[in-house]
N, C-alpha and C positions, 0 to 999 in steps of 0.2 A: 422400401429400398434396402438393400443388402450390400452390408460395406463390410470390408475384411479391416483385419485392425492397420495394415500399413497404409491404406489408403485414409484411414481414416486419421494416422496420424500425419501424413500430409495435408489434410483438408483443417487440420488445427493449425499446421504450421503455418500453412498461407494466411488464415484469419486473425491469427495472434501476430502475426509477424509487425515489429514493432510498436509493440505495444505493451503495455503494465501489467505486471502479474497481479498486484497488489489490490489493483480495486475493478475484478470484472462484476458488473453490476448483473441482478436477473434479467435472463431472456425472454424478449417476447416473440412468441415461435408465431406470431401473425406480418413480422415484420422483417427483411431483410437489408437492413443496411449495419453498418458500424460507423463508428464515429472514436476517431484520437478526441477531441474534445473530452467528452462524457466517458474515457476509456469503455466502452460498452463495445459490445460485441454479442450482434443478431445472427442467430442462427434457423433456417429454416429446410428443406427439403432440396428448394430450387437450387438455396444458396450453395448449399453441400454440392451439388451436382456440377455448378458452373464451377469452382476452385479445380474439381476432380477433374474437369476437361481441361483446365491449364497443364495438367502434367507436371508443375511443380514438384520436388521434392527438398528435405534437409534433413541434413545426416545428424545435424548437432540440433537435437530437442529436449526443450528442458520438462520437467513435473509436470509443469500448467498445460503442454500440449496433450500428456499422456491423458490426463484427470479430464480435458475436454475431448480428446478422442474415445473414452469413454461414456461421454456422455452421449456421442452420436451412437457408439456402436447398438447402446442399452436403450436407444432413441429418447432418450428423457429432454421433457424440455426445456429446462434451462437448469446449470449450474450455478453457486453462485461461491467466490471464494474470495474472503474477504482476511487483507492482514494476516496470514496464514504464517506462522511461527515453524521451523523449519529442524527437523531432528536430526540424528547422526548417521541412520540409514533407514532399511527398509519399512514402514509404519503399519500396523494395520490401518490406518486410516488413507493408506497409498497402497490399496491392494493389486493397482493397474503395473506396481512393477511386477505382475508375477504373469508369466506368459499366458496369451487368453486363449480360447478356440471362440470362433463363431460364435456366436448367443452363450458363451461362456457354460455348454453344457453339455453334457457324454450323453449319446442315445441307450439311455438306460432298461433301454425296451430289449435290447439286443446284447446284454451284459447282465452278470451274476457277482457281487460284490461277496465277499464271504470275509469275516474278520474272527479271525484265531487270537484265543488267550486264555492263559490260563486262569483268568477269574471271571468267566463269562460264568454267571451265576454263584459264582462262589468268591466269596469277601476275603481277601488275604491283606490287600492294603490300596495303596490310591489308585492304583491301575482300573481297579472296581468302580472308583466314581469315574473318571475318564468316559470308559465303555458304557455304563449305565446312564448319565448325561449327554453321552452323545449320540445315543439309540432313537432319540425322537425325531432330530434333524436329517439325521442319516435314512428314517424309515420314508419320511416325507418325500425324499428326494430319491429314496430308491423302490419305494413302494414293498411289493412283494418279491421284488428280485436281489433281498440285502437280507443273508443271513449271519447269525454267531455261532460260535463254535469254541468249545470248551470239555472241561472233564466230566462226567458225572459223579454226583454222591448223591447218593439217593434222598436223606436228608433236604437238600434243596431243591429237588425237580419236586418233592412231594409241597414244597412250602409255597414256591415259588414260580415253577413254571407247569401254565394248562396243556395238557398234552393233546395233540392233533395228526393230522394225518398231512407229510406234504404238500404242498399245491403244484410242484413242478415234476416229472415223471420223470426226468434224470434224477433226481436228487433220491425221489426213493427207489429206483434199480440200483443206485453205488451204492444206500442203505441197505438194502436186501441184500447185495452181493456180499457186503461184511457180517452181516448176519448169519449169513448163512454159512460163513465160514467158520464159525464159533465164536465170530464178537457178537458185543452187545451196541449198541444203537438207540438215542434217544430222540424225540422228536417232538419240536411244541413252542408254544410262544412265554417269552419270559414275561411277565407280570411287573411291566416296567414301562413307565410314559414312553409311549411309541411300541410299545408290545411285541419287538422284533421278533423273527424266529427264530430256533435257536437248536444246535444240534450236538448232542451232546453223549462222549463216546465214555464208555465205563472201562478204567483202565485195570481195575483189577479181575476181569474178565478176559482180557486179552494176555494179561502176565505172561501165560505159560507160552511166547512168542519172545520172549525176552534177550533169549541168549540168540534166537536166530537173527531178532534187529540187530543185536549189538554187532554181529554180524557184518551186516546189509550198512549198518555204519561207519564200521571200518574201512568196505571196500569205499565207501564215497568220500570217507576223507581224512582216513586215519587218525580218526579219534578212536580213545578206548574209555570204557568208562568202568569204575570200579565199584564191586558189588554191593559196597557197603554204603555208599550213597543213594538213601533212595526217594531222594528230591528228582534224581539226574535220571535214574533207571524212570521213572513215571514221566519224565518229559520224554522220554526218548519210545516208551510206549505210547505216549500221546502225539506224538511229532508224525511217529509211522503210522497210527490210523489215520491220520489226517493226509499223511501226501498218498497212502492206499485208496481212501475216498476219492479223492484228486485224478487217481488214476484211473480208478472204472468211471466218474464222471463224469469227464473228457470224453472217454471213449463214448460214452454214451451220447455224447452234445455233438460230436465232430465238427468244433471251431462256430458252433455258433448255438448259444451266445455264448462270446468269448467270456471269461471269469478271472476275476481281480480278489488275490489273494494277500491280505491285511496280516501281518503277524506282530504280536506285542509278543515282547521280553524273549528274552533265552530260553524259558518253558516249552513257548512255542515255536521256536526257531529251529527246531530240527528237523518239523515238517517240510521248511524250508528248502532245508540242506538237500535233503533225500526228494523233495518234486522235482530240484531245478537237478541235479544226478540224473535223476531218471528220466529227463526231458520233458517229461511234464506241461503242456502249452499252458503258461499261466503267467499275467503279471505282478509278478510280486513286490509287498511293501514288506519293509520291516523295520520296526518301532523301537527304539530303545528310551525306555524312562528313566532309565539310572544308568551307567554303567556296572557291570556286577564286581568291576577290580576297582574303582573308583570309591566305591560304597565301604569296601573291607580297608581297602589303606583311612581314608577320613576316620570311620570307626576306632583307627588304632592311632590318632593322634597324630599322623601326620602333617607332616607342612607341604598339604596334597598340590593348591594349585600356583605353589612358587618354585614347585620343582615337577611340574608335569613332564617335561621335556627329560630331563634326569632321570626319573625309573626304570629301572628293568624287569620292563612288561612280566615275561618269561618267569622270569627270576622272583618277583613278587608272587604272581599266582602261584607258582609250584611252592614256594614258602607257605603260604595259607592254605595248600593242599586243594586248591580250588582251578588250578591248569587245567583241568578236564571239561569245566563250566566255561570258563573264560575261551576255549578253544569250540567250543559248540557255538558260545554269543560272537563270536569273531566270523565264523565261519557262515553264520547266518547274516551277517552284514555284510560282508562280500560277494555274497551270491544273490544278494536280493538285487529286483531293477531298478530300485527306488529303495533311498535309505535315509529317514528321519528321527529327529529327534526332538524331543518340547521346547529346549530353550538353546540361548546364543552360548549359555552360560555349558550346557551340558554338549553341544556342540563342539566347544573346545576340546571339553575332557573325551567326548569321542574319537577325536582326529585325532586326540594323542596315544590313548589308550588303544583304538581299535582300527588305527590307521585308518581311516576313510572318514573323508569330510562330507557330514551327511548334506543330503542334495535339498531338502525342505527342513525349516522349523516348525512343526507341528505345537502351537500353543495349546495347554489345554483349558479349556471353557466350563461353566455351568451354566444351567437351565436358569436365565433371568427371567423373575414374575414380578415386573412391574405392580405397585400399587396403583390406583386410580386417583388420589392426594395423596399428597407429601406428608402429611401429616398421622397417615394409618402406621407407618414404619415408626415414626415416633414413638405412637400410642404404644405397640408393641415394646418396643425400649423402657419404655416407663410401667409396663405391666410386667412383665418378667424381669427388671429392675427390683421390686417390690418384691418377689418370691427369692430373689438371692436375700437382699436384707432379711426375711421374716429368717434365714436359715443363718445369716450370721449371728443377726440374734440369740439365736439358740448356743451356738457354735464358743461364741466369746460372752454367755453369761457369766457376771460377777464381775467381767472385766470391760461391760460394756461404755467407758466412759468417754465414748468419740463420737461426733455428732453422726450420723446416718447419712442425715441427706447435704454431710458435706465429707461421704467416703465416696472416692473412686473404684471402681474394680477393673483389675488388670487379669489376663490369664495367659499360661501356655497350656497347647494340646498337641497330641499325636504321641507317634510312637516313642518310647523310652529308648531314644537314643541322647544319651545326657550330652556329647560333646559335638555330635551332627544336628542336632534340633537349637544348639546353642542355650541350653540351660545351665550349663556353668558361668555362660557368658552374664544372663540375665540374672543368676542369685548375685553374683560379683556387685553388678550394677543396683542391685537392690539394697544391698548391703548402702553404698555410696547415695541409693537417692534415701534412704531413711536419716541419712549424716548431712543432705543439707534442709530438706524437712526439718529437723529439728533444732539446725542451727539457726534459721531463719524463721524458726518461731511458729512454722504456718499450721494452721487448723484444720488443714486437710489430713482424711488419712488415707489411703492405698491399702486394699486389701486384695493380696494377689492368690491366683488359683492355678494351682500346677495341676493339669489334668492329665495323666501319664500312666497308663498301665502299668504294673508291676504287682509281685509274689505278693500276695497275702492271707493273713489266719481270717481275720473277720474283722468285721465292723470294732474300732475302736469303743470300748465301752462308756469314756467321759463325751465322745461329740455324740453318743446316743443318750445319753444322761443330756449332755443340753439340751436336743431336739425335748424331750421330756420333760422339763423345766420349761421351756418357751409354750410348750402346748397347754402347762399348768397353772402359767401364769394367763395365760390368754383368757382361759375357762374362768378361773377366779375374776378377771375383771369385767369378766362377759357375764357372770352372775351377779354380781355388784352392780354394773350398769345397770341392767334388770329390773332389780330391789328399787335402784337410785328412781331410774325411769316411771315407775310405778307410783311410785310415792309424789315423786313432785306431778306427774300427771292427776293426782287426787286429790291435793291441794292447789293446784291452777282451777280445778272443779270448783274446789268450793270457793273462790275469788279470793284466795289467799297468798302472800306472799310465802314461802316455802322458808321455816328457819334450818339453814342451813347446818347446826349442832344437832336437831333433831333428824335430819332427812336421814340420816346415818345410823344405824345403833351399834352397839358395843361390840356385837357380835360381825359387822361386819370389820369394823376396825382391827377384830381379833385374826379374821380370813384372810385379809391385806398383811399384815405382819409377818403372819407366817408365810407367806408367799413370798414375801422380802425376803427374811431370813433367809427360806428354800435358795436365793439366787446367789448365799454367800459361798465362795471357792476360797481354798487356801492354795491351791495350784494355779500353773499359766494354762491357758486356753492350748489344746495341743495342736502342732503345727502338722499333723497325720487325720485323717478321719477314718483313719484302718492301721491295722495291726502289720506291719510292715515285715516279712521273714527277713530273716538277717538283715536286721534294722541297722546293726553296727557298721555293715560294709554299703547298703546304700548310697547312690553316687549325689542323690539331691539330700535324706538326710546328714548326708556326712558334708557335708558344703554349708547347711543351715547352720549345725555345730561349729562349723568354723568362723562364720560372719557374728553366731552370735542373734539372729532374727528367730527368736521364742515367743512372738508375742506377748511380748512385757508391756506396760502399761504407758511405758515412756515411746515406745516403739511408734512410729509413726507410719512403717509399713510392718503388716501384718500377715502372715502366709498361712495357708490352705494348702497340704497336698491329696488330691484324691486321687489315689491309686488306681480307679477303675473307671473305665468308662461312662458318661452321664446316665441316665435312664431314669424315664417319668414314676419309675413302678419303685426307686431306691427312699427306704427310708429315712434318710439324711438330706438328700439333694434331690429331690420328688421333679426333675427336670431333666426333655431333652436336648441334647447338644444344641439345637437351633436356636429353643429357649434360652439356653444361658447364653449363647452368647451374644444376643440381641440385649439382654440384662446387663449385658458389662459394657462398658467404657474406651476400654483399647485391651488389643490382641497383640500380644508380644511373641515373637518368632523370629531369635537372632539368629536364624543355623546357620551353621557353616556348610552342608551338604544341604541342599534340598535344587534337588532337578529341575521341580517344578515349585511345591508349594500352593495346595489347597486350601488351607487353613486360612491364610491371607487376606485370598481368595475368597474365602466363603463370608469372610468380614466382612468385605467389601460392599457386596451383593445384600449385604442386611443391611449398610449404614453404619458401620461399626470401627470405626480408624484403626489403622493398626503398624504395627513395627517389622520388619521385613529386612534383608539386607540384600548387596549387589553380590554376591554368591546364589543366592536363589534364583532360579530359573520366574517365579515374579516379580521379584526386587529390581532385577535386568528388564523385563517387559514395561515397566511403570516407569523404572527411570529413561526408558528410551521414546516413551510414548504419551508421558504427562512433564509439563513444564516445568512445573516447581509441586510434585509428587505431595511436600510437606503441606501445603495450601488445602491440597484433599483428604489428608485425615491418612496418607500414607507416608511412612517413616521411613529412610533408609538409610541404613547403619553400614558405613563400611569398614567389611571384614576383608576385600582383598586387597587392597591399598597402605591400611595402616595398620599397626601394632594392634596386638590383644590389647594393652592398658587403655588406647587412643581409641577405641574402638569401643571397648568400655565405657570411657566417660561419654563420648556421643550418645550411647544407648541412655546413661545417665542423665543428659542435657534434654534428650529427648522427653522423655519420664518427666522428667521437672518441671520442662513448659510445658507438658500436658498439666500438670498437677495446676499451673497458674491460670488456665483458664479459665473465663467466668461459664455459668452456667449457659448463658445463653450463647457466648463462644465456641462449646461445644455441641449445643442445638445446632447452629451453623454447621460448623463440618463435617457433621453428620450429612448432614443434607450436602455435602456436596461429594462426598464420600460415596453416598449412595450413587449419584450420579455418573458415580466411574461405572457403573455396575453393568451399561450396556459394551464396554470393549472388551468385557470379560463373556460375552454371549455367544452362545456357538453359531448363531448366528451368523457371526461375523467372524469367528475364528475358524466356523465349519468348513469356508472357504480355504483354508490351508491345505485341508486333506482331500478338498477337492483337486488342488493344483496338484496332489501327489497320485493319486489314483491318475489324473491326465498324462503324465510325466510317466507313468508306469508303462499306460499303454500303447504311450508311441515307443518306447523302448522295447517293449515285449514283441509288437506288433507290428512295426513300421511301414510294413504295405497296406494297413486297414485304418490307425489314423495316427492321424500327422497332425505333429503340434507347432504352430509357426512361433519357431523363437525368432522375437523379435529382437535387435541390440539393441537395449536401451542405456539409456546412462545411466548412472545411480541414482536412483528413485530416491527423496527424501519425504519425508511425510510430514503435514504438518502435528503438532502436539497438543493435547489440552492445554488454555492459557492459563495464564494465571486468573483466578479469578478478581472479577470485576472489585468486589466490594474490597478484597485486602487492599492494605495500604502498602505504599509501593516498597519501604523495608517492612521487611516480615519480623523485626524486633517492633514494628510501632503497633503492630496487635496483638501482643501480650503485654501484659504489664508486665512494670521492671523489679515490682516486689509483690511477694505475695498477698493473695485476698480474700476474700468470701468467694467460695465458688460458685452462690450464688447472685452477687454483685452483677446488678444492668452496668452497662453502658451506652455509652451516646453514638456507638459504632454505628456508621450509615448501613443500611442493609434493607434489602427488596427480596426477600425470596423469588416472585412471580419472576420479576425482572433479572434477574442473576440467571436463576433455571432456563429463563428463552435462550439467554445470552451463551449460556454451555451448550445448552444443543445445537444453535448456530458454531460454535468454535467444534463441538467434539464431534461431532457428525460426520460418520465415513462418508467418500465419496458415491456410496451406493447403497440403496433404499432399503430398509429392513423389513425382510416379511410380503415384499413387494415382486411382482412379477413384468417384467415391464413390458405395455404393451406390443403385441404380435410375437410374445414368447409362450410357446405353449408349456403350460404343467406336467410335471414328471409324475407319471403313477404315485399315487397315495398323496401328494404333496397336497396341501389344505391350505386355504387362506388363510388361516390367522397368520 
């Protein structure tokens, strides 16, 4: 049976109609009645068909009809929704407010998906994992008819992508025709889960075309751009191969299959400008992750989103010399059919900054790999847990006098932006949580790791002297044991009790001493594990100097900065970025700018808690879509609401109640932590940029398909609950003074039983991985 979605929200209205949202119970699809009693509510074939012949309709339908005319449309047999807790708007877990088509899916047989960026194979910052994680879902669903597109350096196609020959005979005559006209052309699959194909045009081959695009840009939209910027001259040569291609393409397809043009950032956005100029039949998307004026005012200390409204757009760019960029990223958001952005949070800063309020929130997702128990992700934390310890050891010999296995670790990562990543925010607070640590006596200590790129000469020479002494002391007790082993094993031989004065000789006592000695320092442990160039002006060492946090003896938080990215092959920290941070404890990330926010993200997805605020484009995703965010091991600091000091001590308060948890307190929230890790799945996110490619092509296309907007009301979605085992104040599961961190408690808790009880609460309305019956499979798509 084939039901269009209005009919089918009629056929909920009539079955729902008065009756309880709150407790529809499972359907049994062998049985057609309902019953007000039991609020139950049977749904079957027949049932559907007799309501559809009443003819009924209602204009005012709440959530619970939309989420059951869902269910008819996707024929599942029975929903079940129970106490459903209810958010501020649209939820992923309410993805029925976003307009459907028929079987929710574009005849991909008869379309070419192409998605433009400038970091399609090449790493420059997050936009990279975006595209690279979402290459799998994307290839499933699009099969062989979803390609990427980006720059070449030769460097990466040799590393990275296998070269091949087209599979589509448009695609290499538009190749050939720019070939032939003196560009270069690359062709081949990137070497990346989902293996997409990927096309990829060599811009320093085309150069000598430079002055005539600038050209051919003028006339389309009078922008000029200046020679001396040659960020902007290479997007503007990459922009023109790509709506060139676009044009013999076309020409070559004549409208079928139509082609759906994706563009991330302002690199790529002039291809944009110059296809939708030259008429070009295509429907276009265009992405923005950051705003490019947004980014430069935050950077400069701005008091960016309490005076959005206030700046002068114009007037800023041309100040920072950057009006030429900012007039190309404006111009590509105006012209595209379809114009999105990642978060609510950068949505704003777009309507204001780039006048248009984008038409989809595109979240962005990674690749969740489920464990098979609960308990592998652990094991992981407590294995890579033990490789950070073996390295602070080394790190803070001489001055080792803190118990190990009752140090927490904390870190931040990403780019070196000290006042957007909120690292001035977080030394502040560190300063403040080491002052009530030590007022309050506690035994815990906090060892935190600034992971931040920056200028350096080389490897610090005292954190290589430690690793050196930890490795010396190791051997020494690893030959000692040895001797010891040896010995009492030869006196248990001969039925002897072993005199322990004798088991030893002199000469080992001599080995041991000097190995002591070796560990004594007349300096502090250094707060750098690298030579830092202009150490004096540094934004994080020149803040450490000020708080005062040298790792003194007395200090009860203790700081690591590692100027360089992780890497398993580094002699100091022999770990990568995964590794450590499944090793650590909580992920701290107060920015004040972040669009989106990976980092978080990538916590999450290992089990790993972490600190976030409502400026982050994830901080806004969690608080609008988990109940009490704190519950799951996610922190959220607000930076827009209240003062830097206020804002502070939360960051502070937060830090401390972690620090009071017992050990097995923070096994828990791990584990439920982890469990946020499927609404961050592009699985479930991947449907966003489905709904934007749909919205493109009835815009582009209008006489070929049509998209039924349906009115609905405001969709609410329900939230993660609070979990089952907390107590109902969230001060009655911490203690109110500090403890052992590794202290039991008598706190009730069921792992097996809490875990059913979240995937019944968190579970979208629509099946993961699942195809529902009488939907056929899109080329390439696989069952897992």
């Amino acid at each position: 049976m084939s039901l269009d979605f209005r009919h089918a929200l009629t056929v909920c209205a009539c079955l729902t109609k008065g009756y309880s949202k709150s407790g529809v119970q499972p359907i049994d699809a062998s049985q057609s009645d309902f019953s007000s009693s039991k609020r139950t509510v049977r749904l079957n074939k027949e049932t559907v068909c007799n309501f559809l012949a009443c003819g009924e309709s209602f204009t005012h339908l709440n959530r619970f009809h939309a989420l059951l005319a869902l269910s008819v449309i996707q024929n599942i047999s029975y929903l079940r929704v129970s106490e459903m807790r209810l958010s501020r708007s649209l939820s992923i877990t309410s993805l029925t407010g976003l307009p459907l088509w028929e079987e929710e899916s574009l005849p991909v047989e008869d379309l070419l998906l192409f998605e433009i960026s400038w970091e399609v194979t090449n790493k420059v910052g997050g936009i990279y994992t975006v595209i690279q994680t979402k290459a799998k879902i994307t290839v499933d669903e699009w099969g062989e008819n979803y390609f990427m597109m980006g720059p070449y350096y030769e460097h990466n196609f040799k590393t990275q992508v296998e070269p091949c020959e087209p599979p589509n005979q448009a695609i290499k005559a538009a190749m050939d025709s720019l070939i032939n006209n003196g560009c270069q052309v690359h062709f081949g699959r990137w070497l990346i889960e989902g293996s997409p194909y990927v096309i990829l045009f060599d811009i320093g081959a085309a150069a000598w075309n430079l002055d005539r695009w600038k050209g051919d840009l003028w006339d389309a939209s009078k922008i000029g751009l200046p020679y001396h910027d040659r960020e902007a001259n290479d997007s503007l040569i990459f922009g023109s191969l790509v709506a060139w291609f676009f044009k013999e393409l076309t020409d070559q397809l004549q409208d079928k299959p139509n082609v759906i043009a994706h563009f991330h950032e302002w690199q790529a956005g002039t291809g944009l400008v110059l296809s939708r100029f030259r008429k070009i039949p295509l429907a276009t998307i265009f992405t923005t992750h950051a705003t490019l004026l947004g980014r430069y005012l935050c950077a400069g200390n701005a008091d960016f989103y309490n005076n959005l409204e206030k700046f002068n757009i114009d007037q800023e760019a041309g100040e920072r010399q950057i009006y030429h960029r900012y007039c190309l990223e404006r111009a590509a958001v105006h012209c595209s059919h379809v114009f999105t952005t990642v978060s609510q949070i950068t949505a704003v800063e777009a309507n204001h900054m780039l006048h248009r309020q984008p038409d989809v929130v595109t979240p962005n997702g990674l690749n969740v790999k489920k464990f098979s128990a609960m308990h592998e992700f652990q094991n992981l934390h407590s294995t890579n847990k033990a490789k950070i310890q073996e390295f602070v050891r080394g790190h803070f010999y001489g001055h080792l006098d803190f118990n190990l296995e009752k140090t927490l670790f904390f870190f931040i990562a990403g780019r070196y932006e000290f006042t957007n990543k909120g690292a001035d925010l977080f030394l502040e607070s560190l300063s403040r949580l080491n002052y009530l640590l030590r007022v309050h006596k506690n035994d815990v200590t906090v060892v935190v790791f600034f992971i931040m790129p920056a200028k350096t000469n080389n490897f610090n020479v005292e954190s290589l002297k430690g690793q050196a002494v930890r490795k010396q002391l190791w051997d020494t007790a690893h030959s000692v044991k040895e001797k010891f082993g040896k010995r009492l094993y030869e006196s248990l031989l001969r039925g002897e009790i072993p005199d322990m004065n004798k088991i030893l000789d002199r000469d080992d006592f001599t080995i041991m001493k000097r190995a002591i000695y070796a560990t004594q320092r007349h300096s502090l442990p250094p707060v750098t594990t690298h030579n830092i160039v202009d150490d004096s002006t540094d934004p994080i060492l020149s803040n450490i100097r000020r708080i005062g946090l040298f790792n003194a003896r007395n200090d009860r938080v203790k700081i690591v900065f590692h100027p360089e990215f992780l890497s398993s092959t580094s002699p100091l920290l022999p770990m990568d970025y995964e590794e450590f941070v499944r090793g650590c404890h909580l992920g701290v990330f107060p920015s004040y700018y972040e669009p989106w926010g990976y980092t978080p993200g990538e916590c999450t997805v290992m089990g790993i808690p972490s600190v976030t605020t409502n400026l982050s484009g994830f901080g806004c995703f969690m608080e609008e879509h988990v109940s009490e965010p704190t519950e799951y091991g996610i922190y959220i600091v607000d930076r827009r609401f209240r003062s830097a000091d206020e804002s502070c001590n939360q960051l502070t308060q937060f830090m401390f109640s972690f620090c009071q948890q017992s050990r097995r307190q923070r096994i828990i929230q791990r584990n439920r932590t982890e469990r946020l890790s499927d609404l961050l799945d592009w699985r479930y996110l991947g449907r966003f940029y489905m709904h934007a490619r749909h919205l493109a092509l009835s815009r582009s296309f209008p006489a070929k398909f049509k998209m039924d907007q349906v009115s609905l009301p405001p969709t609410q979605g329900f939230r993660y609950r609070r979990p089952s085992s907390v107590p109902p104040s969230p001060s009655a599961s911490l203690h109110s003074t500090p403890h052992h961190s590794d202290e039991e408690d008598d706190e009730p808790y069921d792992e097996d039983e809490e875990a059913e009880k979240d995937r019944q609460n968190i579970k979208a309305p629509f099946t993961l991985g699942d195809v529902p019956e009488g939907k056929k499979k899109q080329p390439g798509q696989n069952g897992n």
